[in-house]
VEXRO-485711 format. One record per residue (C-alpha): residue number from 1; residue in three letters; x, y, z. Coordinates in steps of 0.2 Angstrom, whole numbers, plus 5000, padded with zeros to 4 digits. Layout:
N
R  seq  type  east  north    up
R  NUM   Ala     X      Y     Z
...
***
This chain:
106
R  seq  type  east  north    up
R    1   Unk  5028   5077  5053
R    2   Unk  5030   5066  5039
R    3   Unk  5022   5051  5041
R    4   Unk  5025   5035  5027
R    5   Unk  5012   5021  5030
R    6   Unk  5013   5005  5022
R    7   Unk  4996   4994  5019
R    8   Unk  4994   4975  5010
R    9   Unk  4975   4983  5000
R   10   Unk  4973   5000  4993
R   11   Unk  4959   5009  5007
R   12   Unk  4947   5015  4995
R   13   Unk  4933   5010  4994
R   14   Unk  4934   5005  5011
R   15   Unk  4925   4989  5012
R   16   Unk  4935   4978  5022
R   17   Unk  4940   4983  5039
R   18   Unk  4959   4984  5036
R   19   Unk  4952   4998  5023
R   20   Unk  4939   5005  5036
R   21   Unk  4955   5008  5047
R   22   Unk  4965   5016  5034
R   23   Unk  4957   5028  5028
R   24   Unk  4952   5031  5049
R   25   Unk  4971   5032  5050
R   26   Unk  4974   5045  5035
R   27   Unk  4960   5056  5040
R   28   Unk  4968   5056  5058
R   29   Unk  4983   5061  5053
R   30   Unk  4978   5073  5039
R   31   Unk  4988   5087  5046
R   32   Unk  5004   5079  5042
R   33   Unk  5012   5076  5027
R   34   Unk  5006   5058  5023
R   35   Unk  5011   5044  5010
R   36   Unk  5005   5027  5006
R   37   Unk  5014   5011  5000
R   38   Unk  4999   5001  4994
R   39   Unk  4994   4990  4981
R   40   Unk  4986   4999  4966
R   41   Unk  4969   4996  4960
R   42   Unk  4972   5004  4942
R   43   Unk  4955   5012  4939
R   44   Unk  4960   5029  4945
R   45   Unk  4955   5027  4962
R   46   Unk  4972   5035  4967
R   47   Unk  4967   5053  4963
R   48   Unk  4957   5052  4975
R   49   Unk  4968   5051  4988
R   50   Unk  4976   5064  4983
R   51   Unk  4961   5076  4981
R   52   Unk  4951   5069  4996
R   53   Unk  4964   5063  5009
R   54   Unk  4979   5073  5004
R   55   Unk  4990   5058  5002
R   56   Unk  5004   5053  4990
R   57   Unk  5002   5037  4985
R   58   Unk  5016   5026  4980
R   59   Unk  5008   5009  4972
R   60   Unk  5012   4993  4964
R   61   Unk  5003   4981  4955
R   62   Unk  5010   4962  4954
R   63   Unk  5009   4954  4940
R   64   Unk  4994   4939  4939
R   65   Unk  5012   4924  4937
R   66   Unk  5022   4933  4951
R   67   Unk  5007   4934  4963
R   68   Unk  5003   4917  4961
R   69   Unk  5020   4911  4964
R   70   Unk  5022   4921  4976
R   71   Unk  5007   4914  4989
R   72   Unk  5013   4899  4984
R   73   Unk  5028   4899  4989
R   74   Unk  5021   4908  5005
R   75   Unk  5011   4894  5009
R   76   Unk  5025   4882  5006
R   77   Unk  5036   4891  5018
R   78   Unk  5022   4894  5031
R   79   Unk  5019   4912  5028
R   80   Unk  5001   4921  5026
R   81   Unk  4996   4918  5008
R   82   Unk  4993   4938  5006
R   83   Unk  5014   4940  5013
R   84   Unk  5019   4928  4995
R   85   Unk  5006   4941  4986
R   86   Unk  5011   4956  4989
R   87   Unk  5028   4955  4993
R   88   Unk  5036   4953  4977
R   89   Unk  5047   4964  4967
R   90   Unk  5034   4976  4963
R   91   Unk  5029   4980  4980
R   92   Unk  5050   4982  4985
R   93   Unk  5050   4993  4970
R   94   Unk  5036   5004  4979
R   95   Unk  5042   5004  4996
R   96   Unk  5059   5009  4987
R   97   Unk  5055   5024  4978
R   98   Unk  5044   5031  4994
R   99   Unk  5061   5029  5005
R  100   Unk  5068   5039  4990
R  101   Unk  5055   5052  4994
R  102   Unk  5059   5052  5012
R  103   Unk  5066   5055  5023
R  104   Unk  5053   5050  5035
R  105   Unk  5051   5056  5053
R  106   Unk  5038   5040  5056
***
């Protein structure tokens, strides 16, 4: 089954809970074929959820302007500040080319 998963943190190291239960997630599902839409961390954490978890990883990295703007806005609108963040054109851009990849079965 392929199986495209979508996550607000990248899960390594997992530290956070929302981490703890990603990587609990991918090693669940290690049998299928697995991708992640996640911010990236850009210190080369990726490859190593390639080699260790088997997953393609499709990340993003909003810019330090566009971030800020961003939980602004969400918090002038009512949203969750980490919504404004992460949701930019950068993270549609991810979530883009991994639908490109697809297609998906979940």
């Amino acid at each position: 089954m392929r199986i495209l998963l979508v996550a607000s943190r990248f899960p390594l190291p997992p530290w956070r809970g929302n981490q703890v239960r990603m990587v609990q997630w991918l090693r669940a599902l290690a049998g299928h074929d697995l991708a992640l839409v996640a911010p990236s961390p850009g210190d080369g954490a990726e490859e190593e959820l390639g080699t260790k978890l088997g997953v393609t990883f499709f990340g993003h990295r909003p810019g330090r302007i566009a971030a800020g703007l961003g939980g602004f806005r969400a918090l002038a609108t009512g949203r969750p500040v980490q919504e404004g963040i992460y949701g930019g054109a950068a993270a549609r851009a991810a979530l883009q080319r991994a639908l490109a990849a697809g297609p998906w079965d979940l």
